[in-house]
C-alpha positions as CSV (number, residue, x, y, z in Angstrom):
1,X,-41.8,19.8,40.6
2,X,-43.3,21.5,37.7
3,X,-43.3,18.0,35.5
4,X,-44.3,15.4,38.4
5,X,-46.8,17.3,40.5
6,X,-50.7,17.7,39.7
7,X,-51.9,20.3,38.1
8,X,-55.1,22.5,39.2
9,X,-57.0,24.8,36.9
10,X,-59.4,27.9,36.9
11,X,-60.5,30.4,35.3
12,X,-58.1,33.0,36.5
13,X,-55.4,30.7,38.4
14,X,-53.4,27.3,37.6
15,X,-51.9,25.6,40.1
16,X,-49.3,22.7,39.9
17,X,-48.4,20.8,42.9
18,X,-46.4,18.8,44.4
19,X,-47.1,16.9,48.0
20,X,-43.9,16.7,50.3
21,X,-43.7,16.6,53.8
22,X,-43.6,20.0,56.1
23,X,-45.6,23.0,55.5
24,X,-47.5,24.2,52.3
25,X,-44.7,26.6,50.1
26,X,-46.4,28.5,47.6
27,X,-44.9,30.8,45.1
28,X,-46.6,33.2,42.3
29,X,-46.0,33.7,38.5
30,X,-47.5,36.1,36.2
31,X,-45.8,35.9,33.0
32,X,-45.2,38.2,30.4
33,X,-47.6,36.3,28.2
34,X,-50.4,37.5,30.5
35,X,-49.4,41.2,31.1
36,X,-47.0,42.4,28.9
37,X,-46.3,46.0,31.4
38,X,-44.0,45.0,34.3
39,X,-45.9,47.2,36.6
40,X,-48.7,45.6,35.6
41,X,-47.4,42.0,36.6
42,X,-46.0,43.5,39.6
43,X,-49.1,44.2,40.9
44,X,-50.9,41.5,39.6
45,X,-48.2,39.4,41.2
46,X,-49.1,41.5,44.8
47,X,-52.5,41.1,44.8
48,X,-52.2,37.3,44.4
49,X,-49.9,37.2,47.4
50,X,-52.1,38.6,49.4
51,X,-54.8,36.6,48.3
52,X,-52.7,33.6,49.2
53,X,-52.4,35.5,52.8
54,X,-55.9,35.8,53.2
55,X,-56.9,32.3,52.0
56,X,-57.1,29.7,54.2
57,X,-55.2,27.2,55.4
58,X,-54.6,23.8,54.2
59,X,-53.6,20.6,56.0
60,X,-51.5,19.5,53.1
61,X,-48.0,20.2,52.7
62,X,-45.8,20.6,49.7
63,X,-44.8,22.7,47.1
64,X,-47.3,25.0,45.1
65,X,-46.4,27.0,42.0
66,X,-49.9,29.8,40.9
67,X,-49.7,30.6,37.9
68,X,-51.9,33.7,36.8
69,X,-53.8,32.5,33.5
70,X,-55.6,35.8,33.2
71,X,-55.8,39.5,34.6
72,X,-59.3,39.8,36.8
73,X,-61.0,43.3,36.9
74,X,-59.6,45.7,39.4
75,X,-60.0,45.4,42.4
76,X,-58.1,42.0,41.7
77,X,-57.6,40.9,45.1
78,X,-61.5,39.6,45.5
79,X,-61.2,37.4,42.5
80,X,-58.0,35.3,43.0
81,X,-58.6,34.9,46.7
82,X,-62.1,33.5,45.7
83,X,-60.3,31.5,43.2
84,X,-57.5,30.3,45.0
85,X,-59.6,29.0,47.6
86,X,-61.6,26.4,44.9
87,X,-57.8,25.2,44.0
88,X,-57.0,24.5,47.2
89,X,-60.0,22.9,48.4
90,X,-59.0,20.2,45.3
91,X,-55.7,19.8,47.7
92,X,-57.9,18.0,50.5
């Protein structure tokens, strides 16, 4: 998936994706290049699944893989749901 599907990009957020039938998957990655604490990651990896909760919903189905390219100011949530909804309005 990660070498055939498209890849989306933000300021904050890159997406790569790959269209298969069924519903939209979507999985989050914050590596350790972007916050070296692992509390730090955990949270940042929290806050963009709930982002992904509170974004809304795409027709498309498949498989999406967010990676986080940058750690937003706290409160983080605000900031990747905005973002994450510009990447997946590129899905339609």
């Amino acid at each position: 998936m990660l070498t055939q599907g498209r890849i989306f990009r933000g300021n904050l957020l890159q997406m790569k994706y790959l269209a298969q039938q069924g519903p939209l998957r979507i999985s989050a990655v914050v590596p350790k290049s972007t916050a070296k604490l692992a509390t730090r990651r955990n949270s940042a990896r929290r806050a963009l699944y709930r982002a992904i909760v509170a974004s809304p919903s795409t027709k498309k189905g498949g498989w999406a893989v967010i990676f986080l390219r940058r750690v937003p100011q706290s409160p983080m949530q605000p900031h990747l749901t905005s973002e994450l909804e510009v990447l997946l309005k590129n899905l339609a």
